[in-house]
C-alpha positions in Angstrom: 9.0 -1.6 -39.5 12.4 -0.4 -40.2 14.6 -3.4 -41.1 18.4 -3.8 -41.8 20.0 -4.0 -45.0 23.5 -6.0 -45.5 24.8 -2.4 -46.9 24.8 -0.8 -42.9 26.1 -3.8 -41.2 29.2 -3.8 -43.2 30.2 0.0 -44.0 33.1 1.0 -41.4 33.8 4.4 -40.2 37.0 5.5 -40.6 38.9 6.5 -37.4 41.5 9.3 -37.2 44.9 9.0 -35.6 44.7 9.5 -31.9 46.6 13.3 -31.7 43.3 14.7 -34.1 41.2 14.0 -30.7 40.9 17.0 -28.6 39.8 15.3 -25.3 42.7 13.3 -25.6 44.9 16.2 -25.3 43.3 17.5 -22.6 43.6 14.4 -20.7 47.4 13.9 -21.5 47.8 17.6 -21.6 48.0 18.3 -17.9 50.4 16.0 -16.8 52.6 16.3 -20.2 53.0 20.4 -18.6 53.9 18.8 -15.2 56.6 16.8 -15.9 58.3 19.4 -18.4 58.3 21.9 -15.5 59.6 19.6 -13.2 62.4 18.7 -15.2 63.4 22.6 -15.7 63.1 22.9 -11.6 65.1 19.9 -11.6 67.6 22.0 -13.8 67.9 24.9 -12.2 68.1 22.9 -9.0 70.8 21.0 -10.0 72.5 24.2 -12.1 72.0 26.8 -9.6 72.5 25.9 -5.9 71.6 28.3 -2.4 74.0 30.3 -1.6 75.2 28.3 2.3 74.1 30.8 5.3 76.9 31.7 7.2 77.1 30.2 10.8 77.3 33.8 12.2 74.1 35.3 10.3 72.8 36.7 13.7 75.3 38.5 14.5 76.0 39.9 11.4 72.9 41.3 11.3 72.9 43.1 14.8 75.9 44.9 13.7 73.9 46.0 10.4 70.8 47.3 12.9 73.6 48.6 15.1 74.7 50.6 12.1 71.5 52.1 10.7 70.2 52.9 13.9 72.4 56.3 13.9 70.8 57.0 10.1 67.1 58.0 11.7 67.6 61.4 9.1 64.8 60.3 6.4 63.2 57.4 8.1 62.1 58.8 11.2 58.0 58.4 9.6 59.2 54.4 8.5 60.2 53.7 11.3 57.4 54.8 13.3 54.9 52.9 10.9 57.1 50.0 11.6 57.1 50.1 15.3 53.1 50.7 15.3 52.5 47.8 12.6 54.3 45.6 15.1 53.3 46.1 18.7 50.1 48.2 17.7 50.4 51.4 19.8 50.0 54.9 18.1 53.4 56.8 17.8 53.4 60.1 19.6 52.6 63.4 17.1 55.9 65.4 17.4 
């Protein structure tokens, strides 16, 4: 029969500070990361703004495809890989 001496009911274990856990930092860990990075966002939200789109953004950019479409010198192959990736027919072998 094992029986219970006085001596192991009143020894106490010593207990560490709660940062020498490793668990614990995993557990506080995750959103400790999330809130830092949402506080550099917030930063670089607030310190760097968009750029505003201009109102005529469409039109701008015909007048760009108006001007390249006369540059066809280099690009010719680009182009036609563009054209077949979008609608999907073959271009013609020159």
């Amino acid at each position: 029969m094992n029986t219970l001496n006085n001596h192991d009911l009143t020894t106490e274990v010593a207990s560490k500070a709660w940062w020498h856990y490793g668990h614990m930092w995993l557990v506080v860990g995750g959103p400790l990361v999330v809130v830092c990075a949402s506080f550099i966002t917030l930063y670089f939200a607030v310190k760097v703004p968009d750029p505003v789109v201009d109102a005529d953004y469409y039109r701008k950019g015909i007048e760009i495809n108006k001007t390249l479409e006369g540059r066809h010198d280099g690009l010719v192959p680009a182009i036609q890989g563009r054209n077949h990736a979008a609608t999907g027919i073959k271009p013609s072998q020159p």
